[in-house]
C-alpha positions in Angstrom: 20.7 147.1 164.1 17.8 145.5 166.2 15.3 148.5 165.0 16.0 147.2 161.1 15.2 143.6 162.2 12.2 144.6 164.1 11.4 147.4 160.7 11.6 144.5 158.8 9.4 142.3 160.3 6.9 145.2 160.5 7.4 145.3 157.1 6.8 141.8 156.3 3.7 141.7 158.2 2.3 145.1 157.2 2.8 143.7 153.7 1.2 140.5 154.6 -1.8 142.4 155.6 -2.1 144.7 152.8 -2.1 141.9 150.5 -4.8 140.0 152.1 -7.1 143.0 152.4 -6.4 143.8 148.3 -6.9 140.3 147.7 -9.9 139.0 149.4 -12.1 137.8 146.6 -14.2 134.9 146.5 -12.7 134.0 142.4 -10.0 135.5 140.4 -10.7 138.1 138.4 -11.1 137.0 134.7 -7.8 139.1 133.9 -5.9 137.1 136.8 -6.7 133.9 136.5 -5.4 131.7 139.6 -4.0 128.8 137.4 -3.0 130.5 134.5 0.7 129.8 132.9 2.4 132.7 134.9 1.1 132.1 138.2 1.9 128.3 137.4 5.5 129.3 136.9 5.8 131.8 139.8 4.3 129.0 142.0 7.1 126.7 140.7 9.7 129.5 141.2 8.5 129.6 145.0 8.5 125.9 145.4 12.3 125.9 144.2 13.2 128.4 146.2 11.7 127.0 149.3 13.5 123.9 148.9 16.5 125.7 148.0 16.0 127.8 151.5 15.5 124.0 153.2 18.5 122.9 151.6 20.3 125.3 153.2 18.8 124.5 156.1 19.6 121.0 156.3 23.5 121.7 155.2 23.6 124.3 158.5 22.2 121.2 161.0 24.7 118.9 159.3 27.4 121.3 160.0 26.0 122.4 163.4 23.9 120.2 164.9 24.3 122.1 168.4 21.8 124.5 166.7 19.3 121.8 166.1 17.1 123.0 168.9 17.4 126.4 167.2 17.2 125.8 163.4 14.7 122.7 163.4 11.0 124.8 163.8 11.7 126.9 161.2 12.9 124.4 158.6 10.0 122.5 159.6 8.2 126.1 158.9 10.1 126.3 155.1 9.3 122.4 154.4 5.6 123.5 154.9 6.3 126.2 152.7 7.5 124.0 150.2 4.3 122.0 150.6 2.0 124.9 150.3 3.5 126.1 147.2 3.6 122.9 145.6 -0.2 122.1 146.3 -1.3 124.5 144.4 -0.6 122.4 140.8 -2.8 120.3 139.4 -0.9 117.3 140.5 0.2 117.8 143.8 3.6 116.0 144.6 3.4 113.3 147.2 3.0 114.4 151.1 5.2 111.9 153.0 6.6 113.4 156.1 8.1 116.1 154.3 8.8 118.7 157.2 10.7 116.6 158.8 12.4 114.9 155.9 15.8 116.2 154.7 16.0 117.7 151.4 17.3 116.0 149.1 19.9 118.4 146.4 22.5 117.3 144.1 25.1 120.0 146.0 25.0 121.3 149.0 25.1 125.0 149.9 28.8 126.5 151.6 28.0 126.5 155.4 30.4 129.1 157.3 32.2 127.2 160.1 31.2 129.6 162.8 27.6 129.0 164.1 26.8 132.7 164.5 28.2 133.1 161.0 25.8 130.3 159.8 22.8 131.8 161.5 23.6 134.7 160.3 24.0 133.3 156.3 20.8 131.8 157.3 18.9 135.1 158.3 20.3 136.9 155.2 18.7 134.0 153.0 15.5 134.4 154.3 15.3 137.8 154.0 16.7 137.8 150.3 13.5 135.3 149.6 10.9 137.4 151.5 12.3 140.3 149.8 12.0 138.4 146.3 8.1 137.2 147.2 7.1 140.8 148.1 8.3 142.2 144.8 6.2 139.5 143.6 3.2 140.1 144.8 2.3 143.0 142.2 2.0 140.1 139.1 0.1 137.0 141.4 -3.2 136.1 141.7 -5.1 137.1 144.5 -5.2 133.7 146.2 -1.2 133.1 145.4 -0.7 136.8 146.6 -1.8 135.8 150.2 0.1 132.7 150.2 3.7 134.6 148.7 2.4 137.4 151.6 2.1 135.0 154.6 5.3 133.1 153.5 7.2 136.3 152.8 6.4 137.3 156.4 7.3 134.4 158.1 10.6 134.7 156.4 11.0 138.1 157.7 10.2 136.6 161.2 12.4 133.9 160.6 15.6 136.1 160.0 14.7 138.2 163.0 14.6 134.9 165.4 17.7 133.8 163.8 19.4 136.9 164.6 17.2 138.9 166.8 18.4 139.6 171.0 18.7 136.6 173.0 20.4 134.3 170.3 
């Protein structure tokens, strides 16, 4: 099981690096343009599902705060995300402290009550997402590709830490 994890997080990586070779260009091409109405939308996608992943976050420290030590870098990590994916509009949403805000969601996700459970639920989420940003990296701009890369890969490092030896 520890040689998926660690395949994984190859993966991630290999795939961030791939995509920041393909994409280094100084401009978009006039075919991809960086702010067009697709990448606009796939930027918005990301945002949501950051703050969905930060959501979930914040609902695992509220049902185990013992893990806080844990759990708190890498939310921090996915409120950055967030922020990253979000700045990329034309009218950036206000920065006030939002890695080390709570999200705010009208419902929060189902924590399990066990904490390795709820690591666990935690690792498979982030993987899911960094699964869903590398299939996405075919139809971005070069610019959002490196950004959905990186991200993607930290998720993949984040579900490894959550789950890898030693926790």
């Amino acid at each position: 099981m520890a040689l998926t994890r660690r395949t994984t997080l190859l993966a991630g990586a290999a795939l961030g690096g791939v995509a920041l070779l393909a994409g280094c260009t100084d401009h978009p091409g006039p075919e991809e343009p960086e702010h067009s109405a697709a990448a606009e939308r796939l930027r918005e996608r990301s945002a949501a599902d950051s703050a969905a992943l930060l959501a979930r976050y914040d609902a695992t420290l509220a049902a185990h705060p013992a893990l806080a030590p844990q759990l708190r870098p890498l939310r921090a990590e996915v409120a950055l995300h967030a922020a990253a994916f979000r700045s990329g509009k034309a009218t950036p949403a206000p920065s006030g402290g939002a890695a080390a805000e709570p999200a705010r969601h009208a419902a929060a996700p189902a924590v399990p009550a066990d904490e390795r459970a709820a690591r666990t639920a935690l690792a498979d989420a982030e993987r899911a997402l960094a699964d869903t940003r590398t299939a996405a990296l075919a139809a971005a701009p070069p610019e959002l590709a490196r950004l959905l890369a990186s991200v993607a890969a930290a998720g993949a490092a984040h579900a490894y830490l959550l789950t890898g030896p030693g926790v």
